[in-house]
C-alpha positions, 0 to 999 in steps of 0.5 A: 549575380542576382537571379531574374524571376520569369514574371509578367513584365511591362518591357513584354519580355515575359522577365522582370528583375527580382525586388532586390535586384533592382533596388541595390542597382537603383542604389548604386546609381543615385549614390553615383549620381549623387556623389558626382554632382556635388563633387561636380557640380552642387559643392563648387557653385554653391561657393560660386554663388557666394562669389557671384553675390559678393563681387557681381563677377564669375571670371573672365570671358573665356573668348577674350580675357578681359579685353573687348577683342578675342584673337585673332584665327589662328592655330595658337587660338584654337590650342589655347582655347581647348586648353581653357575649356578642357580645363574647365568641363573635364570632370563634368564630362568624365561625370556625364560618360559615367552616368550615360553608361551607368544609366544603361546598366543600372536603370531598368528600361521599364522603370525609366519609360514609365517616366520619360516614355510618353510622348506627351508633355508630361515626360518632356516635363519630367525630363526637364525637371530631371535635367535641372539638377543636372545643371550641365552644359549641352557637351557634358550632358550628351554622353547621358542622352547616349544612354538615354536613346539606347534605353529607348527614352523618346526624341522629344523626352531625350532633346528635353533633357539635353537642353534644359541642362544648361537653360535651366541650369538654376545655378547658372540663372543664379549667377545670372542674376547677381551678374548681369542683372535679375532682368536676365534671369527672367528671361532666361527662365521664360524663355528657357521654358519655351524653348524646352517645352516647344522642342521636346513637344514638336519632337515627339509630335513630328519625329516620333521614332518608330515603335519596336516591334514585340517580337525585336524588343524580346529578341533585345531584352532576351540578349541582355538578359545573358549577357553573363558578363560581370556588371563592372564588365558590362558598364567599362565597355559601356564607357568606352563605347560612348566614350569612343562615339562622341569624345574624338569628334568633341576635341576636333570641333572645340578646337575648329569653334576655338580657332574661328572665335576671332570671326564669330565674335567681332569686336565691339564697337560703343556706337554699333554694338545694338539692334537687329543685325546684331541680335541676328549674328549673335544668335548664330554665333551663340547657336555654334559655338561651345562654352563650358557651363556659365560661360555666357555670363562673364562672356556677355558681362565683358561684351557690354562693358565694351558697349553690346547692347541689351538686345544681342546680350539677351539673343546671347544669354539664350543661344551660347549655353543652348547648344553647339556645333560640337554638342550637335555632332556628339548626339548626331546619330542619336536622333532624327536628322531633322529633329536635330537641324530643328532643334538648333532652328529653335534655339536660333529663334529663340534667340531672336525673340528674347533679342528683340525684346531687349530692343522694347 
């Protein structure tokens, strides 16, 4: 292992890794960053996007098929719905375990609290913009925000980055676009834009965490600096240390918003399926239920066909990819309660409002 030189050092611990040592971990990082997002992400919707263009369809609704009705509250429902969706986000949470440790042990505190460690908009800013690449949905980017938080990143930079993960998924607003009409995807970046600006900046406003005090933050980076385990140690013990706080509470919720489906999406009436008691139902749907990344596409596509209106569509493009019941339950004891309970508030909310603007 590379020795640590006793220098001045912005973390206030009075050590500072060698040049050579941080860079071949920074190496690391973005190399396994980069290699997991195409395999992931960038090599699969680049092809997707194709699709999309071409056949103005992604897939079928994961809720209902092809069909106008999803089944019925049952255990079968919530089995098959699990399956569906576990089939579809595994690797992308495999990717987001492995980055939230990596990002524990390879990325040095300092550097990241130069970037995300303000409380201004400049860090919300730039935790959006490291989020958009990202391109996850709120479940299989809560590993990272883990990581994030043990590196000490703000509650309004972490709450950034977790939700413009999904909202301004550019992948995601593309297929938006070639789907459902390019209407869509500018409200879904207006929108999308708000909502991430608004939740970081309250965040960081109202539920600041409590600053460390010198004398704890030598005590903590002190303990990690004789850690004499190996990395590959230190990084397994990681991954099974997020793994075990947020998968089996995961697989529990998936399977519960899986089963009730039948309830949280009624069946869509040609006459009924507008206005503003749909766009309110729909906003609390969407702000529940968990969908794999671009979900909501094929799910609002196969609703309208069926008679929703513009209205509760919008409400639905903006709250289902935003966040979950089981994303919230995975970052519960990484942040404030009551940051959380707003966050979910403004995406609510937001729903609202792009909802009512499809009523104009």
């Amino acid at each position: 292992m590379p020795e640590l030189s006793r220098t001045p050092s912005s973390t206030t611990s009075g050590y500072q890794w060698s040049r050579s040592h941080v860079l071949w971990r920074i190496v690391l990082f973005l190399a396994l960053v980069v290699i997991g997002e195409w395999y992931v992400k960038w090599n699969p919707y680049y092809h997707k996007a194709f699709v999309a263009a071409a056949q103005h369809s992604i897939g079928h609704s994961i809720v209902s098929g092809s069909g106008a009705v999803a089944p019925a509250v049952s255990l079968a429902a919530a089995w098959d719905y699990a399956v569906q969706y576990f089939l579809a986000v595994w690797q992308a949470v495999i990717l987001g375990v492995v980055v939230g440790a990596a990002v524990q042990v390879l990325v040095p505190r300092d550097w990241l609290l130069k970037v995300l460690g303000h409380r201004g908009k400049s860090s919300v800013i730039a935790a959006g913009a490291l989020a958009m690449p990202a391109m996850m949905c709120t479940c299989c980017s809560a590993p990272i925000v883990v990581g994030l938080r043990k590196q000490q990143v703000p509650t309004g930079s972490a709450l950034a980055f977790w939700l413009a993960n999904p909202v301004l998924n550019p992948a995601t607003i593309v297929f938006t676009g070639f789907v459902l009409g390019w209407n869509f995807a500018v409200v879904r970046i207006l929108f999308g834009l708000a909502l991430v600006l608004v939740v970081g900046l309250a965040a960081n406003r109202f539920w600041a965490d409590r600053a460390i005090p010198e004398a704890a933050q030598e005590t903590i980076t002190q303990a990690a600096l004789v850690d004499e385990r190996p990395l590959w140690a230190r990084f397994f013990a990681n991954v099974l240390r997020i793994s075990w706080s947020v998968i089996p509470v995961y697989i529990l919720l998936v399977l519960g918003v899986g089963a009730l489906r039948g309830w949280l999406f009624p069946a869509v009436g040609l006459a009924h399926a507008d206005g503003l008691l749909w766009i309110v139902g729909l906003a609390i749907t969407g702000t529940l239920f968990v969908i794999p990344t671009a979900g909501e596409v094929p799910i609002i596509q196969t609703m309208m066909h069926y008679g929703l209106g513009l209205g509760p569509a919008y409400t639905l493009l903006l709250t289902l990819p935003a966040v979950s019941a089981p994303s919230a339950a995975m970052v519960w004891r990484q942040f404030p309660k009551r940051a959380l309970l707003f966050t979910g508030a403004a995406v609510f909310v937001t729903g609202l409002l792009a909802g009512l603007t499809g009523l104009l």
